[in-house]
N, C-alpha and C positions, 0 to 999 in steps of 0.2 A: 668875474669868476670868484666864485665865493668858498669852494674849494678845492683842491688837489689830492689826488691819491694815487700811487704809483707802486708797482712791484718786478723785482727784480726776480726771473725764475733762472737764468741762465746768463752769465757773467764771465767777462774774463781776469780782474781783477778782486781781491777778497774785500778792497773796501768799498766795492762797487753799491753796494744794498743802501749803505746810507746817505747814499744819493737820492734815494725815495724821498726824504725828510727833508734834503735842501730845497728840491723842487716848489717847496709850497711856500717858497718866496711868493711864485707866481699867482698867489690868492689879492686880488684886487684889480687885476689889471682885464681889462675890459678883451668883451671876445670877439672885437674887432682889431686886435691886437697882430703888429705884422711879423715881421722874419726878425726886423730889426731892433721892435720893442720887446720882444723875447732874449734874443743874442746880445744885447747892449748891456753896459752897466758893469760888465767883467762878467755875467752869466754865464757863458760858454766854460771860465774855467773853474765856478765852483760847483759846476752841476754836470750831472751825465750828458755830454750833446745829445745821444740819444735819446734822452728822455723830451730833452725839450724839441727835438726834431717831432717828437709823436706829440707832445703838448701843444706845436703848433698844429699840426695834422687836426690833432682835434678840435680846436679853437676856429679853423677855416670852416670843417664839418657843421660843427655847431652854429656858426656864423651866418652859414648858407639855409641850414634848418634841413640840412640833408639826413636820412636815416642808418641805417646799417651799412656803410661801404667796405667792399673786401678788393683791397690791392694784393694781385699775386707780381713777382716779376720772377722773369726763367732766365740766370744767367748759365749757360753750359761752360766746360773746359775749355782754356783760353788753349786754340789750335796755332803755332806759327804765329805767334803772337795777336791773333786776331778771335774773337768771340762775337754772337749775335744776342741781343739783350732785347725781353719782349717782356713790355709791363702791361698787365690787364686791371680795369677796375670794374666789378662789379659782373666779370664774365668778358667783356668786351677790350680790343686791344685798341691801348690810348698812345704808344710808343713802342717802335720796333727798331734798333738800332744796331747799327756796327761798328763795335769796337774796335779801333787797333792800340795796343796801350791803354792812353788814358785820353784818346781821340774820338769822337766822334766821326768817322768813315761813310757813312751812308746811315740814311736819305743824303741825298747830294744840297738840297736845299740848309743842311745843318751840318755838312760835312765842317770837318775842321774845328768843330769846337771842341776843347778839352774841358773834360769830366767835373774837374777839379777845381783847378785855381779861376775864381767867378764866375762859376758856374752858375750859382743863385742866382747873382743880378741879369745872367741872360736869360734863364729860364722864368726870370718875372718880365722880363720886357717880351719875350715872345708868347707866351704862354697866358692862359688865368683859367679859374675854378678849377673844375677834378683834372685839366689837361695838366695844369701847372702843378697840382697834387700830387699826380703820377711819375711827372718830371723829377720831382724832387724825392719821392721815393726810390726811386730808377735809379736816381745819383748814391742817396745812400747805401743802395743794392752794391752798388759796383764798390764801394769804400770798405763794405763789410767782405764782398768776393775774395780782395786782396789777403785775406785772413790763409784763406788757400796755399800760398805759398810759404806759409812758415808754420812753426810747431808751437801753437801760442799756449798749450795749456800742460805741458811736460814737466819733468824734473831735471834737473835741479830748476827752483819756482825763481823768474827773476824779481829782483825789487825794485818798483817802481823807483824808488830813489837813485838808481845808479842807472836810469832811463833816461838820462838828461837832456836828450834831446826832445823829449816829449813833456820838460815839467812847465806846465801851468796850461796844458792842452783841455783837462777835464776834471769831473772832480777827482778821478783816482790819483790823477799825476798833477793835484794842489794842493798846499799846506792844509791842514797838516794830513791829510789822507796819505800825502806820498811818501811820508818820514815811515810807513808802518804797511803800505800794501804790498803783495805780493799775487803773480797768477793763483791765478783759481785751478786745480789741476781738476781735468776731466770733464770740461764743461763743454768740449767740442764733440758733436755730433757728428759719425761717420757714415755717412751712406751710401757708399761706394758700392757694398752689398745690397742695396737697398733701404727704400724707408720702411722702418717696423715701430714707428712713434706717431697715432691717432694729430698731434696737437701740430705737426709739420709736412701730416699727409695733402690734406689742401693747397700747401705751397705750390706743387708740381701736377695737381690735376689738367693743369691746361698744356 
């Protein structure tokens, strides 16, 4: 990898953007590169996870010599505490699952796994190419879902620094980003009326 380039269009943190610029540590390291030679080193906390979740995404891509891939996943309103969660790549569905919590419920063959805590390393040992791609998208679908039940982008803004349960999680919440961020307000997307923004209409076509 001989470059990096990254942008932030929508944020929940204010010092989220100059997480672009840390990312290009990852200039050198070859695009055979796995989960763990991404996330190692302390990366996870001085970079966006999310960025380096898509830098891997992209590095598999590129790896395979695959062309244009489009992952949708559909998660609806968690009902009675349960949700059905369906990831598509490319038009076609690779994972279709049901949530209870933070459980995997059905297919009965994967019942019982949770979402969450080692999630990665099951879904590398069961999984590989676009299946295990989607897997791992899937998972970040349901991490970003949770955003659902709280007010993450209101007033009064909170500061990452008195977030303490979250300091050294990412770059927002690590020295020194976290001595000075604060929410981003208005960065959440409501579409409870509907979607009327071109760039997140494709999410829900399926």
């Amino acid at each position: 990898m001989t470059e990096v380039e990254a942008e932030l269009n929508r944020f929940p943190k204010s010092t989220c953007p100059a997480a672009a610029d840390v990312l290009t540590e990852l200039r050198g390291l070859p695009i055979s590169a796995d989960r763990r030679d991404l996330f190692s080193d302390g990366r996870a906390g001085r970079n966006c996870t999310h960025l380096l979740d898509m830098g891997l995404l992209a590095l598999r891509l590129t790896d395979r010599g695959d062309g244009e891939t489009v992952f949708d996943v559909a998660i609806p309103d968690v009902v009675d505490g349960r949700t059905e969660l369906t990831a598509w790549v490319n038009g076609a569905v690779f994972h279709h699952w049901t949530l209870t919590g933070d459980t995997i419920t059905a297919p009965e063959k994967i019942a019982g796994t949770n979402v969450f805590g080692g999630f990665a390393s099951w879904a590398e040992a069961r999984f590989d190419g676009v299946a295990l791609d989607a897997a791992r998208v899937a998972q970040k679908s349901v991490f970003v879902s949770k955003g659902l039940a709280y007010k993450v982008d209101g007033v009064p803004q909170v500061r990452a620094i008195n977030e303490t349960h979250r300091h050294g999680q990412c770059h927002s919440f690590s020295w020194p980003s976290v001595e000075v961020a604060t929410d981003n307000v208005g960065y959440v997307i409501d579409t409870t009326a509907g979607i009327d923004e071109p760039n997140i209409e494709r999410a829900t076509r399926n």
